[in-house]
C-alpha positions in Angstrom: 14.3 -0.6 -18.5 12.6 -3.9 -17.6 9.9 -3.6 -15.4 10.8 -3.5 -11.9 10.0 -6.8 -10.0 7.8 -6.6 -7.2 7.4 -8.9 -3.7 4.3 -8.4 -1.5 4.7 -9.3 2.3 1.6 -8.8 3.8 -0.3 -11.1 6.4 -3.8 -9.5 5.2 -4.7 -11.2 2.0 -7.1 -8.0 1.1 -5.2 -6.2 2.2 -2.0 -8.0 0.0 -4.4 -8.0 -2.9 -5.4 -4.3 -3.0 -1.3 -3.4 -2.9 -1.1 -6.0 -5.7 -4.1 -3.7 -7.3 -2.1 -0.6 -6.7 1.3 -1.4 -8.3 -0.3 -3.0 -11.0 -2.1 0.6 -11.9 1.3 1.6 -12.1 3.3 1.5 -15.2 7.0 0.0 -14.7 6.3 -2.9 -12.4 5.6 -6.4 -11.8 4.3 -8.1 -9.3 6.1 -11.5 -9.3 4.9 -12.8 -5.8 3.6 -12.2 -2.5 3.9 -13.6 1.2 1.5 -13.7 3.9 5.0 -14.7 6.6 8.1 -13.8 7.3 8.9 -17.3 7.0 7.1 -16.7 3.3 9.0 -13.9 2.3 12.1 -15.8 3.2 11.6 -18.9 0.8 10.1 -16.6 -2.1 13.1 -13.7 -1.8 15.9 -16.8 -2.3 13.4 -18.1 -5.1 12.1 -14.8 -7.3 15.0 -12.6 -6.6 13.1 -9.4 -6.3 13.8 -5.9 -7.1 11.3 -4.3 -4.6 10.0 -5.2 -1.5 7.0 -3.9 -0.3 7.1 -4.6 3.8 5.0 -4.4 6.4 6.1 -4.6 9.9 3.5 -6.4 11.6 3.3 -10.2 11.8 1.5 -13.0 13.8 5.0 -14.6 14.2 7.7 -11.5 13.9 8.3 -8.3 13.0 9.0 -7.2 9.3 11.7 -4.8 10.9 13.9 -8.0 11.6 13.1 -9.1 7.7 14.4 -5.9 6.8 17.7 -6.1 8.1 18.1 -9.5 6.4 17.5 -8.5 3.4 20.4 -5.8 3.8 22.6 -8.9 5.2 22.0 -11.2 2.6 20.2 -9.3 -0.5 22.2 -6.1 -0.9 20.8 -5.5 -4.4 16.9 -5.4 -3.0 15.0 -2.4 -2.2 12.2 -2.0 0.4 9.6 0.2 0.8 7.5 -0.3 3.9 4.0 -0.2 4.0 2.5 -0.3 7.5 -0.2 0.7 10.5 3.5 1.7 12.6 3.1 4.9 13.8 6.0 4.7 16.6 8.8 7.2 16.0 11.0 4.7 17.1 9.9 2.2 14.2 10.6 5.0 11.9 14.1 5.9 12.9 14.8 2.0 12.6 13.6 1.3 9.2 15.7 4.9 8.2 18.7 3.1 9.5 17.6 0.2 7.4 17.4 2.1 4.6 14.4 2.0 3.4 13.2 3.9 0.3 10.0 5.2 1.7 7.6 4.4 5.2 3.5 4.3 4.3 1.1 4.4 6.7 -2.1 2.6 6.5 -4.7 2.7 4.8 -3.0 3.1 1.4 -3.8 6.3 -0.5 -3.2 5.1 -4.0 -1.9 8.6 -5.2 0.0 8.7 -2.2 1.4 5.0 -3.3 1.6 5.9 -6.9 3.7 8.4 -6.3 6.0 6.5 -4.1 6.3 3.8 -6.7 7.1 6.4 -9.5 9.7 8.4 -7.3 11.4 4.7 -7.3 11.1 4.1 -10.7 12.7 7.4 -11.2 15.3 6.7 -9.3 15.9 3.6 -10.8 16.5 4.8 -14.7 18.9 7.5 -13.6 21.2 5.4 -11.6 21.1 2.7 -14.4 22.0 5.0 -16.7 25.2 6.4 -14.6 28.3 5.7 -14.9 30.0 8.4 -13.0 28.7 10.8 -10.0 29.5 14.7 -9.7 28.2 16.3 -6.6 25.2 17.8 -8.5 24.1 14.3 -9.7 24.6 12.9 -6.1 22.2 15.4 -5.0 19.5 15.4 -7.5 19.8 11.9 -7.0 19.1 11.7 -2.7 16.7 14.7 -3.3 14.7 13.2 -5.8 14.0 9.8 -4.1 13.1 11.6 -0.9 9.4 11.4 -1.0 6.6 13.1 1.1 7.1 13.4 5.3 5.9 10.0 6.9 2.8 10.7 9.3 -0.9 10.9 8.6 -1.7 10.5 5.2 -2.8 13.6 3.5 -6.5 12.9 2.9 -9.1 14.5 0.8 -11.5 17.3 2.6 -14.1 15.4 4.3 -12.0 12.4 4.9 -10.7 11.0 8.2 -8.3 8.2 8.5 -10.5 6.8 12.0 -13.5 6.6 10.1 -11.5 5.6 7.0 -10.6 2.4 9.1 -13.6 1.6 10.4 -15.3 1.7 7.2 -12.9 -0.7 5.5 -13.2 -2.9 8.5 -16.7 -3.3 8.0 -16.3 -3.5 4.0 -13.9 -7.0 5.0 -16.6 -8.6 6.3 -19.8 -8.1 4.1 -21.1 -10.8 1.7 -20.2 -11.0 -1.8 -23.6 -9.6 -2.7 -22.3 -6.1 -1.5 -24.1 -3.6 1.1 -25.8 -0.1 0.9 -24.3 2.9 2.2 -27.2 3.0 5.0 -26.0 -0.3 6.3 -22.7 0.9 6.6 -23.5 3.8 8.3 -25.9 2.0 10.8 -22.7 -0.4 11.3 -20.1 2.4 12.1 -22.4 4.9 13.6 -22.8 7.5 10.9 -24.8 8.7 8.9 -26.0 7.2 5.3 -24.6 10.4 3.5 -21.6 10.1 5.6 -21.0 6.1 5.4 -21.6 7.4 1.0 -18.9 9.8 1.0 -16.4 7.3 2.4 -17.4 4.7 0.1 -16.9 6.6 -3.1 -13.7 7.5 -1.6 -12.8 3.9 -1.3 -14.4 3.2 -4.9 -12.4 5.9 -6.4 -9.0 4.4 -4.9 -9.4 1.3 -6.0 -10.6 -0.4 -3.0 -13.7 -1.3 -3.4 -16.4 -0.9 -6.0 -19.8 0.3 -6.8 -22.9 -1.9 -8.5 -26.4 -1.5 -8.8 -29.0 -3.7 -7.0 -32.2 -3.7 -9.1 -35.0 -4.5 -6.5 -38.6 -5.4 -6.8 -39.7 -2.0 -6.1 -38.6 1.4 -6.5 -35.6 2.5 -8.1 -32.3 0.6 -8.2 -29.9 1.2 -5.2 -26.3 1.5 -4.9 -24.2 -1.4 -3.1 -21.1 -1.4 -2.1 -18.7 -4.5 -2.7 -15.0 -5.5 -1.5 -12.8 -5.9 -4.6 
């Protein structure tokens, strides 16, 4: 199967680019654009012709809800998986009714998002390969592209989303030349094992990554930089 073809639309650039980081981890796909508008997304869906969406909802001029049901209007053959900070039950039964294939909350867990994105790809080969449906294919079929219950994601022991968020936050805004994990913590309120703990999460999904400052004395510290 050819890989499947990937639009971003995302009004963050980071946080556009770490998606972008995600999928491409993930073998099968292609990212072959992304939007920072609606207005974007509308130009670039009519020009790349997309397999995959990935949506958020919201956007400085509109919400992605209203993008989604355009896309089941006019592109019946595109798939979307949102990817949002939504936590309203009421946005939830909306993009079910829109069919979406899955509803992430922020911030992305990659294994939560790699799984997602390989559920898909699942799906994908077998229905290619189909020709006719029995009842037991039909069902392995729904079951299998069900993926895990929307609501907080599931995270590691140690790790909670509020701090998560505030930590990223202050990661979007540091210089290029990186910070320490004290610096972080004395930014957030926590402490510098703490503000540490949360960073190596971060470096381990992907999000951001670890260097070494060498300094004039002492030994070399550990810095902290946005990817």
């Amino acid at each position: 199967m050819d890989p499947i073809r990937v639009l971003i639309v995302e009004d963050d650039k980071k946080v556009a680019e770490i998606q972008s980081l995600f999928t491409d981890k993930v073998q099968g796909y292609s990212v072959i654009g992304i939007a920072h508008s609606i207005a974007n997304a509308e130009e670039m869906l009519n020009i790349v012709k997309p397999d995959l969406v990935l949506l958020d909802i919201y956007f400085p001029e509109g919400n992605g809800i209203d993008l989604l049901w355009k896309i089941r209007s006019r592109f019946r053959g595109i798939d979307v998986i949102l990817i949002t900070a939504a936590k309203e039950v009421k946005v939830l039964q909306e993009a079910i009714r829109g069919g979406v294939f899955d509803y992430i909350l922020k911030p992305i867990e990659f294994d939560r998002f790699q799984s997602t994105l390989n559920k898909y790809f699942e799906f994908r080969s077998k229905i290619t390969d189909m020709k006719t449906l029995d009842q037991r294919d039909v069902d392995g079929l729904l079951h299998s592209a069900k993926s895990e219950p929307a609501g907080e994601l599931s995270m590691p022991k140690g790790i909670d989303s509020i701090t998560l968020d505030k930590i990223i936050n202050v990661m979007d805004e540091v210089s290029k030349n990186g910070v320490s994990a004290e610096k972080v913590g004395e930014l957030v309120g926590v402490s510098r094992t703490t503000a540490r703990r949360y960073l190596e999460y971060l470096v381990s999904s992907g999000i951001v990554k670890a260097d070494l400052s060498y300094g004039t004395v002492g030994r070399p510290e550990r810095i902290y930089l946005q990817l």
